[in-house]
N, C-alpha and C positions, 0 to 999 in steps of 0.2 A: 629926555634922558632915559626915561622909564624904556618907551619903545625903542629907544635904538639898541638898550640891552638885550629886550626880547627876542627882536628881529635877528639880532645875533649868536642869539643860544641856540635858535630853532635851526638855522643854518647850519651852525658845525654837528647840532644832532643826525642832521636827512645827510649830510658829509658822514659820518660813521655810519651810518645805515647802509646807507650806499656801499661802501669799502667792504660791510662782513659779507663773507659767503654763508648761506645756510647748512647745517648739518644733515647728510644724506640718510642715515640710517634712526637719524632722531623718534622719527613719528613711527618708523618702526619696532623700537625699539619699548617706546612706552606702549604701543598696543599690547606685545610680548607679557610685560612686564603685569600688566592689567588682568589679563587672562591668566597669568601664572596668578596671581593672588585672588582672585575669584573662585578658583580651581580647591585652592587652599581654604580658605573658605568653608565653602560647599562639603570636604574631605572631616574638616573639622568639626563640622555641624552635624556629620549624619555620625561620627566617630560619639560624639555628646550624647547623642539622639538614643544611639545605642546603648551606653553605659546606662543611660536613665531609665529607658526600658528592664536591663539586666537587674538594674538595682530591686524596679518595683516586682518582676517574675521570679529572680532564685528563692526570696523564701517561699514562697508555696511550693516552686520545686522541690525546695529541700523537706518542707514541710510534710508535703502531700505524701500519705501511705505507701507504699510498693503495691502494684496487684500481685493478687494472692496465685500461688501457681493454681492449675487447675486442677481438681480433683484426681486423684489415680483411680482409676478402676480396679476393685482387687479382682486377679483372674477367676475366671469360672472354672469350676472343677468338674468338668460331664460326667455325670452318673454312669456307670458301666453296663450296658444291656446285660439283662439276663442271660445266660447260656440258653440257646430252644433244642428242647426237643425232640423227634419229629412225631408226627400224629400216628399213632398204632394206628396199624392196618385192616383188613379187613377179618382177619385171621385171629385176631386179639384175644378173642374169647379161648384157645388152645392153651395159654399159658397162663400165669400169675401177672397181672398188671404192675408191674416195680414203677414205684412213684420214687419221686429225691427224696433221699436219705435212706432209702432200699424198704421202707416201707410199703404192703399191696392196698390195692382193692380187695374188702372182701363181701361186697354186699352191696349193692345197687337195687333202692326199691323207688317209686313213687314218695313225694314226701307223706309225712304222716302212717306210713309202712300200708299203705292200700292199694291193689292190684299183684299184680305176678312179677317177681323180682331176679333178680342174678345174685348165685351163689359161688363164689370159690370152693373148691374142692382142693383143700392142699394136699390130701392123698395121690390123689392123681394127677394134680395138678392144671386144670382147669375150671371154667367157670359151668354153671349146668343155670337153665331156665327153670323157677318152679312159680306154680300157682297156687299151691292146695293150701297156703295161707296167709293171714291176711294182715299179720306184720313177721319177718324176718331180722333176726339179729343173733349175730353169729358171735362167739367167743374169741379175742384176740388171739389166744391158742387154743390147738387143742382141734376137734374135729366136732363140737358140739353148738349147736342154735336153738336158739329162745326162741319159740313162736307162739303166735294170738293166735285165735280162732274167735271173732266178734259172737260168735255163737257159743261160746263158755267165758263168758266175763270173768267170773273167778279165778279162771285158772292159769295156768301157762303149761304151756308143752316144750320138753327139752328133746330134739330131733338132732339126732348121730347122723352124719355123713358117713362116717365109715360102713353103719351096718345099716343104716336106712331107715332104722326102729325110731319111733317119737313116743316117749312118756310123759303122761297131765299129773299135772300136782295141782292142787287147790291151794289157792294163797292167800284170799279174800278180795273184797270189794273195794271198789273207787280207787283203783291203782294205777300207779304211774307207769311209764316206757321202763321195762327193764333194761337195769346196765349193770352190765359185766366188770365184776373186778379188774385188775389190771394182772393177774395171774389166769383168767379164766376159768375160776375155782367156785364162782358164787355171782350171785345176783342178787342186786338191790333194786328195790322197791318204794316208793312214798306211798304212805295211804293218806289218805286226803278223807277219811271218815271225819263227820263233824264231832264225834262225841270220843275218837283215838286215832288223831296226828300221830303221826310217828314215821317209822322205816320197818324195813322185813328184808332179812338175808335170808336169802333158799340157797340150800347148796342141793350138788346134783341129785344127793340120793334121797332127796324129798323133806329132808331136815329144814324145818325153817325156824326163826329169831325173831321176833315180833318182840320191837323198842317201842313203846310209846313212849311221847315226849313231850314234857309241859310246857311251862311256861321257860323263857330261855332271858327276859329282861328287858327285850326289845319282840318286834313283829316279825313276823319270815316276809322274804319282799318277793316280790312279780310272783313266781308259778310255787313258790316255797314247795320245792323239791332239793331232795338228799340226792350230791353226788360224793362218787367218791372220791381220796384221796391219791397220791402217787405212787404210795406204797401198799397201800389197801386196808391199812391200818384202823383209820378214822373214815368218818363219811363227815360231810360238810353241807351245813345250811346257811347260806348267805339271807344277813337277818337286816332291816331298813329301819333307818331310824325317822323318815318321815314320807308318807305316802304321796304319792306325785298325781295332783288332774291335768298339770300341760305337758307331760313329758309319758314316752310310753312305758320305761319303769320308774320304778320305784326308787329315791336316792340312799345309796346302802350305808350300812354303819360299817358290819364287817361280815368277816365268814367265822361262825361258831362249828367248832370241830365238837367233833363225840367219838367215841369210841363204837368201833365196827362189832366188839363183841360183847359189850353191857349197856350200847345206848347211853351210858355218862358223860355228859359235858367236859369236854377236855379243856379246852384252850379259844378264847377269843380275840381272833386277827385284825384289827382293825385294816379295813382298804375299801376303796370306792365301787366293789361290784364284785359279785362271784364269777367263781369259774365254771366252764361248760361243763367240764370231766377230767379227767382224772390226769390226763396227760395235758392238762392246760398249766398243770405245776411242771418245773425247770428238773430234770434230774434231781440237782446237784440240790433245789429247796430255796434257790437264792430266789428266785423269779415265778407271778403267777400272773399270766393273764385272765383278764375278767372282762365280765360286760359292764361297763359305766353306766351312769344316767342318759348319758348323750353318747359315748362311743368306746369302741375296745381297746383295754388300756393295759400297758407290762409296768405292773407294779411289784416292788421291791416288798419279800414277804416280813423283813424284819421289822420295816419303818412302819410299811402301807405308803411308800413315798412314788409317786405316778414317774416312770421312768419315758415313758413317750405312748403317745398314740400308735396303735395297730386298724388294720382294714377291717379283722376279723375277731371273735375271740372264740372261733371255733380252729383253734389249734391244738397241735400233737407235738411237744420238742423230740428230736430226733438226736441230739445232742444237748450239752448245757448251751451252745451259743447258735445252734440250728432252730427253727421254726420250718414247720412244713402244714402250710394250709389252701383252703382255696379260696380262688380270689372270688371277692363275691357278686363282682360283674364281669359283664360280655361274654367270656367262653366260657368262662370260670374255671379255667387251665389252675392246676396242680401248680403250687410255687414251693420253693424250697428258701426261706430269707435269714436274714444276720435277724438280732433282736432289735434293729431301728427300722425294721420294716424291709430292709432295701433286698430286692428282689436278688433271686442267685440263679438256678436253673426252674424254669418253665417247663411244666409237662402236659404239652395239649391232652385232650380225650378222646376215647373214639364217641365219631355223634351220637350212637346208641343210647349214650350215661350220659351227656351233657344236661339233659333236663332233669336228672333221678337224682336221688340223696343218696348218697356214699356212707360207706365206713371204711376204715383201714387198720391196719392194722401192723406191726413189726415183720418182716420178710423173714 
């Protein structure tokens, strides 16, 4: 009974087997279908892949500083050349040598005033060659020169251009370079006797003023010589308050005024160095360059407050905001500058005076 069932079932199955037709697009259809969802997949997995990324990098992004922009350069401002010159001729010696700010030459010697020097003649108006003595120094006005003769130590001689005459006055011993008021009226002196420091005014006609001078509170520093003032009033000793072995001056307290006509202690300026002479003071009294410890300095006369470094402190102001000095290398051409140094007009030399010490003096 069992097998004749079976034998029966299995027949009418391979009977319907037989009868279906197969579906033609079937196994196509599920390949399609296969590849579409692997595709999907794949899409979905690198889409995850990505967000998980983003997740772990935005905050450091967000985090991480900005870079800083980069520095601005602030512009450069170029110095303006000086105005030049041109270099006098061969002919130079015919006229008054006008330096900037209309001031001449009036005296070209060898330094230390030894040998045969060049004199201006403003009568005539040129310069003349002389030997016959053996330091020269002429009066900012006027038509009269100071001269040595190493063969009269004591004395000085006052020699006129105009009429040719030289007259000796006796002054005394161990005396310093005369200098000329700034009116050309008188001459100052330092004596350097050990037993009467002091000053000596000589005026032309043989009158002289002998100041001794004591003790002052403090030391005189480097060469402790009396120059004078801007108006001619006072003479001035730049006095040091402690003496220098690594430096070649002395480091200063200040400049001690005195009076040009009783030798009395006027007024003490406190600032870092004296001045050269007389036109190293500003007109106007606001400004005095001096020599420093280490270098030339425009200091404010009211503080003693150091307003800047200079090249030189052998200057002449020409105005309250002019400086006219020379430079004190290479050519050493004539400069005319503002009071921070900056150069204006340049006035070559002729090569004659390029190696000789100069004076000048107002045109």
């Amino acid at each position: 009974m069992t097998t004749s069932l079976d034998e029966t079932l299995r027949a009418a199955v391979r009977d319907l087997a037989d009868g279906a037709g197969p579906a033609p697009d079937l196994a196509a259809r599920a390949l399609g279908r296969g590849r579409r969802l692997r595709r999907r997949r794949r899409v979905t997995a690198a889409a995850a892949a990505l967000v998980a990324v983003a997740a772990v990098t935005l905050p450091f992004v967000l985090l991480r500083p900005r870079p800083a922009p980069p520095p601005t350069t602030p512009p450069t401002t170029a110095t303006p050349s000086p105005s030049m010159r041109p270099t006098p001729g061969a002919d130079w010696a015919g006229k008054p040598l006008v330096l900037p700010g209309d001031w001449v030459v009036t005296r070209a010697q060898a330094a230390g005033g030894s040998g045969g020097g060049v004199l201006l003649d403003r009568k005539r108006g040129r310069y003349f060659s002389t030997d016959r003595y053996d330091g020269i120094f002429p009066a900012p006005t006027g038509s009269l020169v100071a001269v040595r003769d190493d063969d009269r130590p004591r004395e000085i001689g006052l020699f006129d251009l105009a009429s040719g005459k030289t007259r000796w006055y006796e002054v005394g011993r161990a005396l310093s370079t005369p200098r000329w008021s700034p009116d050309g009226r008188r001459l100052l002196f330092t004596s350097h006797q050990v037993d009467h420091f002091g000053f000596i005014v000589l005026h032309p006609d043989g009158t002289r003023q002998v100041h001794p001078v004591g003790l002052l509170g403090w030391p005189c520093a480097d060469s402790c010589e009396f120059t004078w003032t801007r108006d001619g009033r006072e003479v001035a000793l730049t006095l040091s308050k402690r003496r220098s072995e690594s430096w070649p001056r002395d480091l200063a307290k200040g400049v001690q005024l005195l009076s040009a006509e009783d030798g009395r202690p006027t007024r003490l300026v406190t600032m870092p160095g004296g001045p050269v002479g007389p036109d190293a003071w500003s007109p106007d009294g606001r400004y005095v360059v001096v020599q420093g410890q280490q270098e030339p300095l425009l200091v404010e006369t009211a503080t003693g407050r150091v307003v800047n470094p200079l090249p030189t402190a052998d200057v002449v102001w020409v105005t309250d905001d002019r400086l006219l000095y020379r430079r004190p290398n290479g050519s050493r051409d004539f400069v005319l500058a503002d009071p921070s140094g900056r150069e204006l007009v340049r006035q070559p030399l002729p090569k004659q005076l390029v190696g000789l010490e100069l004076s000048v003096a107002p045109g």
